[in-house]
TIVO-2410 file (N, C-alpha, C; in nm, 3 decimals):
# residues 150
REC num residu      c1      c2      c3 atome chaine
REC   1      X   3.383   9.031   9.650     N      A
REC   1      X   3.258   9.102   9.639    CA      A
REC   1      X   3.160   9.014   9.561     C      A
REC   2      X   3.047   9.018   9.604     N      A
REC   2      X   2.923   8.940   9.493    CA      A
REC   2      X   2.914   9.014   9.395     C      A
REC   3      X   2.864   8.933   9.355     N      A
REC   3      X   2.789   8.967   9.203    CA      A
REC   3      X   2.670   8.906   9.169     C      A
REC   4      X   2.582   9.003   9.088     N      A
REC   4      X   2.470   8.960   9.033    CA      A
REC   4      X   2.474   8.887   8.885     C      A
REC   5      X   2.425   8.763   8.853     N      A
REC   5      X   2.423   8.697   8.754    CA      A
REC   5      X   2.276   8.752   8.691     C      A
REC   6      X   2.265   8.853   8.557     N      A
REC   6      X   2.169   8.810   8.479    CA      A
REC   6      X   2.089   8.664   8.485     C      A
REC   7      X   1.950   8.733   8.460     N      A
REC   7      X   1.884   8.601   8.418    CA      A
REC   7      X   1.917   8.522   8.306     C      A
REC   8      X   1.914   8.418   8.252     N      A
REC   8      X   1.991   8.340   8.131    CA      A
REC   8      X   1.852   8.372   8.022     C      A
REC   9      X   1.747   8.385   8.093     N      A
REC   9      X   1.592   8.385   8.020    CA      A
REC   9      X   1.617   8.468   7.958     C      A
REC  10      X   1.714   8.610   8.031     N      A
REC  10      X   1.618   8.763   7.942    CA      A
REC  10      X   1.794   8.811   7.871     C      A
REC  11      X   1.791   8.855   7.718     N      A
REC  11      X   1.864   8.910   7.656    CA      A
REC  11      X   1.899   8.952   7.737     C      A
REC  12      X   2.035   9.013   7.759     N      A
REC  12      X   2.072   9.160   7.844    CA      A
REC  12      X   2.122   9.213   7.748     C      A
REC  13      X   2.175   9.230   7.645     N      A
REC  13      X   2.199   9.296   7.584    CA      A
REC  13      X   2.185   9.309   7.392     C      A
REC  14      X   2.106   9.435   7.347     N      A
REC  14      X   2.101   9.397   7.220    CA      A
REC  14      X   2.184   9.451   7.142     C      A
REC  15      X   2.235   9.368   6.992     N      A
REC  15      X   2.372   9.404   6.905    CA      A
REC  15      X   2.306   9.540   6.811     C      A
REC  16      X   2.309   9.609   6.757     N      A
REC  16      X   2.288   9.690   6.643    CA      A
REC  16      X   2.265   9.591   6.481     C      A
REC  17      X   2.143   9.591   6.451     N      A
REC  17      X   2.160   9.539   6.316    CA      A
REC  17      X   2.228   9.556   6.220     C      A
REC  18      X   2.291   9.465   6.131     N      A
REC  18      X   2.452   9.485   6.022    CA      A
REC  18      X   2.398   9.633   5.935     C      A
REC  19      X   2.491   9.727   5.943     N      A
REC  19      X   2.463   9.821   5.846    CA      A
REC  19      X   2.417   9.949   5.945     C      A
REC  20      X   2.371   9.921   6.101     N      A
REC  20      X   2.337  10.017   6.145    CA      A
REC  20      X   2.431  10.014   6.262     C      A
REC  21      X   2.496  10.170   6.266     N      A
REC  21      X   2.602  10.248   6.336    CA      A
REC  21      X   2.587  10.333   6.427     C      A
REC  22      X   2.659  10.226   6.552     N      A
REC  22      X   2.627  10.303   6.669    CA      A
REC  22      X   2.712  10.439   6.642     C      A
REC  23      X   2.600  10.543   6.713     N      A
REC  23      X   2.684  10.652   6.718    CA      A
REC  23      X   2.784  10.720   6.868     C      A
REC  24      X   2.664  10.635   6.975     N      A
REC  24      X   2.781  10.694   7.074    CA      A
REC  24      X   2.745  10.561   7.188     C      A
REC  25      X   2.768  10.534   7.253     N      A
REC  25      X   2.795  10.470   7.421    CA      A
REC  25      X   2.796  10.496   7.516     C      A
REC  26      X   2.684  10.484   7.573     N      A
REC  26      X   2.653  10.563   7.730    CA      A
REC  26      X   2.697  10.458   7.855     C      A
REC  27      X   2.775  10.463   7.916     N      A
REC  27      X   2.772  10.378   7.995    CA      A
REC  27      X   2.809  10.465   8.189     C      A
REC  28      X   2.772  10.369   8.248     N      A
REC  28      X   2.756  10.442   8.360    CA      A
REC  28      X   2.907  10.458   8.456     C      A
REC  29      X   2.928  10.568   8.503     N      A
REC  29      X   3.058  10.623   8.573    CA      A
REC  29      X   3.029  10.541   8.719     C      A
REC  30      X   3.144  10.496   8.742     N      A
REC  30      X   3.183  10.447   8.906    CA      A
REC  30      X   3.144  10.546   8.989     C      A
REC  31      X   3.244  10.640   8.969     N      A
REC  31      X   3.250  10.756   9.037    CA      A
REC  31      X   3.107  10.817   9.100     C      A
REC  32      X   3.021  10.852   8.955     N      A
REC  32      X   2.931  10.886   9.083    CA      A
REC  32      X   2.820  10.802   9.116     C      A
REC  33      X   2.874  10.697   9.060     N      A
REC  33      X   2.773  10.587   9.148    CA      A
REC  33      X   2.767  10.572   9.275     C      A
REC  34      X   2.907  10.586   9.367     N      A
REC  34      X   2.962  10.561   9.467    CA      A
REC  34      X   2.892  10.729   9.517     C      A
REC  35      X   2.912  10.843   9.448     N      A
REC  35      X   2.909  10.970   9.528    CA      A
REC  35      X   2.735  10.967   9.564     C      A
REC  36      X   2.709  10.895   9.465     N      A
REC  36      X   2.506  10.878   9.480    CA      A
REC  36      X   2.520  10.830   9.639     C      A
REC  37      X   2.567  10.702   9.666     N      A
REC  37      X   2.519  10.630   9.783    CA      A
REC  37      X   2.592  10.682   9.884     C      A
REC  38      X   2.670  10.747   9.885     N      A
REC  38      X   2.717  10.913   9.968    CA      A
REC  38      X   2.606  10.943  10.043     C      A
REC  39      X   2.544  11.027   9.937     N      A
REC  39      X   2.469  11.111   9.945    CA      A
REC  39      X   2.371  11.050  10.076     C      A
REC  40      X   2.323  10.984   9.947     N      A
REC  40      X   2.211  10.846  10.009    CA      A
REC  40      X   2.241  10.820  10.134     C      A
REC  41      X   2.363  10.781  10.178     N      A
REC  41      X   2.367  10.738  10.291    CA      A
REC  41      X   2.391  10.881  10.429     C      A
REC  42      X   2.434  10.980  10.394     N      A
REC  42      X   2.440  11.108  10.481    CA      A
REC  42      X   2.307  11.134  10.460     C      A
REC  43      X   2.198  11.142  10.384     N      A
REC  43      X   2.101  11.260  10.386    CA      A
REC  43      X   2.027  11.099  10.516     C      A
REC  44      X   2.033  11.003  10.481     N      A
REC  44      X   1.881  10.895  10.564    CA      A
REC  44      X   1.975  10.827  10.685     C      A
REC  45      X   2.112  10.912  10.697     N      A
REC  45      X   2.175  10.845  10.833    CA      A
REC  45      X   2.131  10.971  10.914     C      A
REC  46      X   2.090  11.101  10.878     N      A
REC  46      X   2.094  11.229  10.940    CA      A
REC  46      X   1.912  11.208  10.980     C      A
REC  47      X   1.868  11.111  10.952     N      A
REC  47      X   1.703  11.092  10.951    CA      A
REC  47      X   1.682  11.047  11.032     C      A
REC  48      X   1.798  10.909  11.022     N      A
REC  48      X   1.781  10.779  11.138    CA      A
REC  48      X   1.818  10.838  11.263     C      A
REC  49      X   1.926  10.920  11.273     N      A
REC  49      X   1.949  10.978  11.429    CA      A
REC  49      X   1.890  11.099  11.448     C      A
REC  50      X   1.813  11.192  11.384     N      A
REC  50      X   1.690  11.260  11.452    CA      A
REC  50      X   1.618  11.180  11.471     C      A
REC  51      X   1.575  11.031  11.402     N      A
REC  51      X   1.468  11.012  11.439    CA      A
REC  51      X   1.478  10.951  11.602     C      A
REC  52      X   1.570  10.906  11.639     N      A
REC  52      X   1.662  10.808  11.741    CA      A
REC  52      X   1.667  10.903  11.839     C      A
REC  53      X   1.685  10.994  11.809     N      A
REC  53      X   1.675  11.146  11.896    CA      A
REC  53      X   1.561  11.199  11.939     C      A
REC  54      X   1.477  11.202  11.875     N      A
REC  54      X   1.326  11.265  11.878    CA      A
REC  54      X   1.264  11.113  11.981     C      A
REC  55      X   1.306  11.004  11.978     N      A
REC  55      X   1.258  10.901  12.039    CA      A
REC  55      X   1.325  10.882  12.164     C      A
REC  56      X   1.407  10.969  12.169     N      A
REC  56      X   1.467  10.929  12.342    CA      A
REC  56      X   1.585  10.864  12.380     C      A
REC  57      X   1.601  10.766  12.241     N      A
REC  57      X   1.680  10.660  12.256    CA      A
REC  57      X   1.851  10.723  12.291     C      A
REC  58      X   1.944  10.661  12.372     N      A
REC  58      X   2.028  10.672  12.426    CA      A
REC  58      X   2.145  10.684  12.345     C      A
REC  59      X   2.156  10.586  12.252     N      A
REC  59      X   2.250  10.606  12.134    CA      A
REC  59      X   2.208  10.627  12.004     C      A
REC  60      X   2.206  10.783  11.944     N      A
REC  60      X   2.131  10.808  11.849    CA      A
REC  60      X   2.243  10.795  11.716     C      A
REC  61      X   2.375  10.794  11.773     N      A
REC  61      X   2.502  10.791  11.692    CA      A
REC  61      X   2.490  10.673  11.613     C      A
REC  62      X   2.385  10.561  11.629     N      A
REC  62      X   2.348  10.451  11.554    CA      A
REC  62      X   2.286  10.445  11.447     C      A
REC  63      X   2.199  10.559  11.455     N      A
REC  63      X   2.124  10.521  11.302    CA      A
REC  63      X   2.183  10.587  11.226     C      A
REC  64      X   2.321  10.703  11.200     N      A
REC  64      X   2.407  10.748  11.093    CA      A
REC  64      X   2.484  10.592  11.066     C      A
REC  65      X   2.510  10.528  11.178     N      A
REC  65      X   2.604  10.419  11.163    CA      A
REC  65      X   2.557  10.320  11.066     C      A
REC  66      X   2.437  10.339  11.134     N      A
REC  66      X   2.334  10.120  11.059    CA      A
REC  66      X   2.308  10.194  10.905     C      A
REC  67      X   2.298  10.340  10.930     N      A
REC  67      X   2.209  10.369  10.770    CA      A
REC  67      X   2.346  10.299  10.678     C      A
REC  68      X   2.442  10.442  10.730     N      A
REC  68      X   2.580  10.383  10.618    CA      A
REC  68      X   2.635  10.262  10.569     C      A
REC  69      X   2.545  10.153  10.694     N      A
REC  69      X   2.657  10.047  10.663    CA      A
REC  69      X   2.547   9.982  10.535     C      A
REC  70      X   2.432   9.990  10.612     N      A
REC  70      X   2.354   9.953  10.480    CA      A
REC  70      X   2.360  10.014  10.353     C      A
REC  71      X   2.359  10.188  10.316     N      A
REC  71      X   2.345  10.186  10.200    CA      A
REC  71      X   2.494  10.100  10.162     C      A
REC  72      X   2.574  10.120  10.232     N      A
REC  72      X   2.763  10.101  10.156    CA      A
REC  72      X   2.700   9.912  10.109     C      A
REC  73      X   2.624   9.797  10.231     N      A
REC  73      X   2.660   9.714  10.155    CA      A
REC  73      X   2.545   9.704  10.060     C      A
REC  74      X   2.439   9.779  10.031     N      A
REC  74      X   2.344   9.782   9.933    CA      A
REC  74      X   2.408   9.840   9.837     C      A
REC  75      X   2.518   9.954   9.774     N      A
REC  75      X   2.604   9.988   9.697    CA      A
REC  75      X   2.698   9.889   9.610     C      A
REC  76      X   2.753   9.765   9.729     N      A
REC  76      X   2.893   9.717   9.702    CA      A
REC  76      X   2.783   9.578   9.645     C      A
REC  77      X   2.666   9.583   9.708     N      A
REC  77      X   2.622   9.447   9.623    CA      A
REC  77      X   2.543   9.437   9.432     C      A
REC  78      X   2.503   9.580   9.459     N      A
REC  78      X   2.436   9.598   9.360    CA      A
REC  78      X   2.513   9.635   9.235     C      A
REC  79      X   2.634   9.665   9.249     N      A
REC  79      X   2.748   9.778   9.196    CA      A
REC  79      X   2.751   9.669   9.072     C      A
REC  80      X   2.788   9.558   9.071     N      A
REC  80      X   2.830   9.532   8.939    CA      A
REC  80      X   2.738   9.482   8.849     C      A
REC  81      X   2.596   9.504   8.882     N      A
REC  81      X   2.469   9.515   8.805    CA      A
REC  81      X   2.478   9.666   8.732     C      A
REC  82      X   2.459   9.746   8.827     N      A
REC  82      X   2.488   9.862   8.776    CA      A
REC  82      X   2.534   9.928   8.712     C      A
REC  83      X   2.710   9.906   8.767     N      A
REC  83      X   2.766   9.968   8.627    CA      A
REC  83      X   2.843   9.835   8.505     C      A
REC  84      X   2.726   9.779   8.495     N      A
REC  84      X   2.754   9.680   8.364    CA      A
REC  84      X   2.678   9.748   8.216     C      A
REC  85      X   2.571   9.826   8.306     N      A
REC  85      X   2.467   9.848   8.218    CA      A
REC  85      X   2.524   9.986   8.120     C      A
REC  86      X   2.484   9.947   7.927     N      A
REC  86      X   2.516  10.009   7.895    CA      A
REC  86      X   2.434  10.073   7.730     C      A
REC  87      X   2.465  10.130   7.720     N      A
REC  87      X   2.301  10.201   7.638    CA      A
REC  87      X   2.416  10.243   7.491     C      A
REC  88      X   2.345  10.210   7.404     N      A
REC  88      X   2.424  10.230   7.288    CA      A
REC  88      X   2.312  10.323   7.134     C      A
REC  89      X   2.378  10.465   7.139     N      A
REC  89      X   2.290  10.515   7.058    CA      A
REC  89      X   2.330  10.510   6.917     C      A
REC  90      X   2.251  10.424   6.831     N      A
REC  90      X   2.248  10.418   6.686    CA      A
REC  90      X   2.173  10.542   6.605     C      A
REC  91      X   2.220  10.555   6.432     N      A
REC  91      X   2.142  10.598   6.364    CA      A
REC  91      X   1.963  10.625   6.388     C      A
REC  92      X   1.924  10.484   6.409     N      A
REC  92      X   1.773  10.472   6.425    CA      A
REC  92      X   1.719  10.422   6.523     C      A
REC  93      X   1.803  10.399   6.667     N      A
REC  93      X   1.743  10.352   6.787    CA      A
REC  93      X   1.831  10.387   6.889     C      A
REC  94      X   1.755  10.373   7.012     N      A
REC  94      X   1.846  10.364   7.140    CA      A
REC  94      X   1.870  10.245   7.179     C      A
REC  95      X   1.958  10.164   7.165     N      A
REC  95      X   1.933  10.006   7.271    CA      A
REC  95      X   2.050  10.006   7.413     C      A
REC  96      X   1.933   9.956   7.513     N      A
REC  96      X   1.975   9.981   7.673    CA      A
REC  96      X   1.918   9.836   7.677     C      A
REC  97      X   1.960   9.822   7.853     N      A
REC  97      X   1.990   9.643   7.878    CA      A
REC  97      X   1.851   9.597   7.889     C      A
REC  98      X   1.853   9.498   7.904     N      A
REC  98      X   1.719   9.404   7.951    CA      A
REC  98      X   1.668   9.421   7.798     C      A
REC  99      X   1.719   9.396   7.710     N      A
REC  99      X   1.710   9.413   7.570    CA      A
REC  99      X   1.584   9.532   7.535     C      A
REC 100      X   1.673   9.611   7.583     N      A
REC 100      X   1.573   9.784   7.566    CA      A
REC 100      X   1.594   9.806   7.413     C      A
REC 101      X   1.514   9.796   7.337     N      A
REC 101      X   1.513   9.936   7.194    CA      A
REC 101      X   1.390  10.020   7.203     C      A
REC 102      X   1.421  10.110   7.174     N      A
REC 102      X   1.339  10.249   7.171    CA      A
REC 102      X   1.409  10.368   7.000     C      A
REC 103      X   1.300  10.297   6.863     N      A
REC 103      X   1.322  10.381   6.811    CA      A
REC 103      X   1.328  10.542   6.791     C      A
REC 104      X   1.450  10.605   6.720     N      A
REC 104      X   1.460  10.746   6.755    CA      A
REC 104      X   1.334  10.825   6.707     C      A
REC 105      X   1.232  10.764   6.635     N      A
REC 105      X   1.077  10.859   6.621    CA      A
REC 105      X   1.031  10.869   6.722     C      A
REC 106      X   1.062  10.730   6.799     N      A
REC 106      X   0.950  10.731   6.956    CA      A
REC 106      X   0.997  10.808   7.069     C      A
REC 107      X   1.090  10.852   7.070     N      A
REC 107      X   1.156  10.957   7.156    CA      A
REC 107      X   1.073  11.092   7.151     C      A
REC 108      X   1.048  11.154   7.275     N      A
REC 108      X   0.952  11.291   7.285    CA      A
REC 108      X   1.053  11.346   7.361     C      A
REC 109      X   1.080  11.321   7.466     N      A
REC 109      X   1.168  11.410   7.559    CA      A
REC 109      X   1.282  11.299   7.613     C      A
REC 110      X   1.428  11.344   7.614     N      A
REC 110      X   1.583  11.344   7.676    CA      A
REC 110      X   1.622  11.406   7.756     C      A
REC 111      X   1.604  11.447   7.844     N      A
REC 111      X   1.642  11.544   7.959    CA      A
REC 111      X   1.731  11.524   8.098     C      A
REC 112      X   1.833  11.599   8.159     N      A
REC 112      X   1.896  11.562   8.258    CA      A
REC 112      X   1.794  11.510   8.369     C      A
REC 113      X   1.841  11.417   8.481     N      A
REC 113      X   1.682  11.431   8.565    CA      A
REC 113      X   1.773  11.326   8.660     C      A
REC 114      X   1.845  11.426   8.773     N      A
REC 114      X   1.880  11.378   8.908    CA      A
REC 114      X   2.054  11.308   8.856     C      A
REC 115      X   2.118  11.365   8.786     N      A
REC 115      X   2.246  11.272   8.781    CA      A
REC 115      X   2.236  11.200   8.627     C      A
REC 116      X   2.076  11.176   8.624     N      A
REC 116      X   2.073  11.090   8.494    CA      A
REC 116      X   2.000  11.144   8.373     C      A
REC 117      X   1.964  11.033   8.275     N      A
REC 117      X   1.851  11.116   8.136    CA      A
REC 117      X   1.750  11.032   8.147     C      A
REC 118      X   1.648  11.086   8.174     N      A
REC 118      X   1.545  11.026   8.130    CA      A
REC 118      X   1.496  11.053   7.990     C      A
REC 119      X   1.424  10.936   7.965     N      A
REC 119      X   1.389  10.929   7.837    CA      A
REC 119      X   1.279  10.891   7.817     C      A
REC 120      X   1.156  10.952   7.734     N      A
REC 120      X   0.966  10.970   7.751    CA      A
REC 120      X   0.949  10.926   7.595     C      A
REC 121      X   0.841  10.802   7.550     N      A
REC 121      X   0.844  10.811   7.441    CA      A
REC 121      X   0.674  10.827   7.410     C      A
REC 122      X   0.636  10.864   7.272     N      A
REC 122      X   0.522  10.867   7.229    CA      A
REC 122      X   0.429  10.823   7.316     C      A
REC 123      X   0.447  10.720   7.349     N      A
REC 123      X   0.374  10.564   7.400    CA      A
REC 123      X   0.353  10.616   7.552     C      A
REC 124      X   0.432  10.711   7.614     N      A
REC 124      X   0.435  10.752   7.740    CA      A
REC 124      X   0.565  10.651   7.842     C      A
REC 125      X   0.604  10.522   7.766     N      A
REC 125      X   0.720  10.459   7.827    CA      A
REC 125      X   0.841  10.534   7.910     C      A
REC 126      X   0.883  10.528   8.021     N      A
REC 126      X   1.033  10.580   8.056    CA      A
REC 126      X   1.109  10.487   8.070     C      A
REC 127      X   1.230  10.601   8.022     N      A
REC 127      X   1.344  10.509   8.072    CA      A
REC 127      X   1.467  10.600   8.145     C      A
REC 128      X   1.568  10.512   8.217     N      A
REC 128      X   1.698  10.570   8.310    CA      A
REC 128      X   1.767  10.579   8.239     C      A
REC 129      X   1.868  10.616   8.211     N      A
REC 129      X   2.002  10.586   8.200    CA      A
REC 129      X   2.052  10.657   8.296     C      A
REC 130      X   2.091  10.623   8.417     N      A
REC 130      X   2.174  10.606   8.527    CA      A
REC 130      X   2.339  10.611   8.525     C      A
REC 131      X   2.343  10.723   8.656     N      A
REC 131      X   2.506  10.712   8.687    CA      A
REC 131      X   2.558  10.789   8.622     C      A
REC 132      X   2.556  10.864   8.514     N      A
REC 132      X   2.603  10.930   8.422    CA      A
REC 132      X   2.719  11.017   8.457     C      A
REC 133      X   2.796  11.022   8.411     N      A
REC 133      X   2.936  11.142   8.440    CA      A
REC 133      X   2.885  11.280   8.419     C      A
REC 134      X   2.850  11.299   8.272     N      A
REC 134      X   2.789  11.400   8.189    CA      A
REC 134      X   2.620  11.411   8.151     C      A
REC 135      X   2.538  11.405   8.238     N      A
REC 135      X   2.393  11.406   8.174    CA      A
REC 135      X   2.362  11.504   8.056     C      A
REC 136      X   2.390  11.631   8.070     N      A
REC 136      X   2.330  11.720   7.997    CA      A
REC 136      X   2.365  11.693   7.842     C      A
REC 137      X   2.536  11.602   7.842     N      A
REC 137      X   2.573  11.612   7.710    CA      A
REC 137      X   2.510  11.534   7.655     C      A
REC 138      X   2.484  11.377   7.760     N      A
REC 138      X   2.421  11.315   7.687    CA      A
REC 138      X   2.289  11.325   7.606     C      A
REC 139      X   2.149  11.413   7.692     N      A
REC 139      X   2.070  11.449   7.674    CA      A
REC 139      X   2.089  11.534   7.494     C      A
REC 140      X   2.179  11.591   7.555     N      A
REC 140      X   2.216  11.659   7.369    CA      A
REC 140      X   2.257  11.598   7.296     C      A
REC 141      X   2.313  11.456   7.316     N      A
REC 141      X   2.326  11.393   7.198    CA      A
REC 141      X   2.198  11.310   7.146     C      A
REC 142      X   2.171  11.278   7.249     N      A
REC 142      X   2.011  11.161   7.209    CA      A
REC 142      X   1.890  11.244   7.137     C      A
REC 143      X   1.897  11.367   7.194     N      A
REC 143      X   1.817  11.481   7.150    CA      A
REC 143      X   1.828  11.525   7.001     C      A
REC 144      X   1.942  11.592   6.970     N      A
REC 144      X   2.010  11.571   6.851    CA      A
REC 144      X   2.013  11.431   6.751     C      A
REC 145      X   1.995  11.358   6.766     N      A
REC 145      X   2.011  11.250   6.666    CA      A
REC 145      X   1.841  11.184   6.700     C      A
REC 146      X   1.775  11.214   6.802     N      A
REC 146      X   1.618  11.212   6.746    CA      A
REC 146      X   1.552  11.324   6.667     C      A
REC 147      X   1.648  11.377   6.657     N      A
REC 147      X   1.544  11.552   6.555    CA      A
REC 147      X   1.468  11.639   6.681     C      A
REC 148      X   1.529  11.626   6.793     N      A
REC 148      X   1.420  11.710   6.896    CA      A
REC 148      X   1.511  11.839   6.938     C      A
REC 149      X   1.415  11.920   6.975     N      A
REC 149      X   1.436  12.073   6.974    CA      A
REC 149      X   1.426  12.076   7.143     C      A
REC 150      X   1.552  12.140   7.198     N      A
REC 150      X   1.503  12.122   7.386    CA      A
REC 150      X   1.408  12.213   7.412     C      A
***
């Protein structure tokens, strides 16, 4: 299987400064990474052959086929970008990849949102955290250790 090599330019990942304690580790589940591009791939293979259908065309059994194969190898290529990525919540920050920090003042809203948490800060910035097993818990923990009220 490929793999994606980080850029060498950009941090991917930042450490916690000495003295400050991560409190938890978000990292993203296989499982429904794979059940995402499921999805993904039944809801826009069921598109491609109405649409194949609505056009006349003779073999409409193709565009469930071409969608799946694409999302599966857009899944199997992207997969170990994906679930590499991993978000680590400290005392006084969130740090996520591409050398993400987001102190816990700047946090406004944590919320489940499609599988994942999004995260809204002062500044109006978002962010993913993707793939998640458990969103809601997470949301309550990030929530909780920024001082926010759901």
């Amino acid at each position: 299987m490929s793999q994606i090599e980080p850029d060498s330019i950009l941090q991917r990942h930042l450490t916690p400064d000495p003295g400050e304690p991560v409190l938890a580790e978000f990292r993203a589940d296989r499982a429904i990474y794979w059940k995402g591009h499921v999805i993904m791939a039944v809801v826009l293979g069921t598109l491609a052959g109405l649409t194949l259908v609505y056009l006349g065309n003779p073999y409409p059994v193709m565009g469930p086929v071409g969608a799946a194969l694409a999302i599966a190898g857009r899944g199997a290529f992207l997969a170990s970008e994906a679930l590499s990525d991993v978000w680590a919540l400290t005392d006084r920050r969130l740090l996520g990849p591409s050398a993400r920090s987001i102190p816990l003042a700047q946090i406004t809203i944590a919320r489940p949102f499609l599988g994942s948490v999004q995260i809204v800060t002062r500044g109006g910035d978002k962010h993913l955290i993707k793939y998640l097993a458990n969103p809601e818990t997470v949301a309550d923990r990030i929530r909780s250790a920024a001082g926010i009220t759901p």
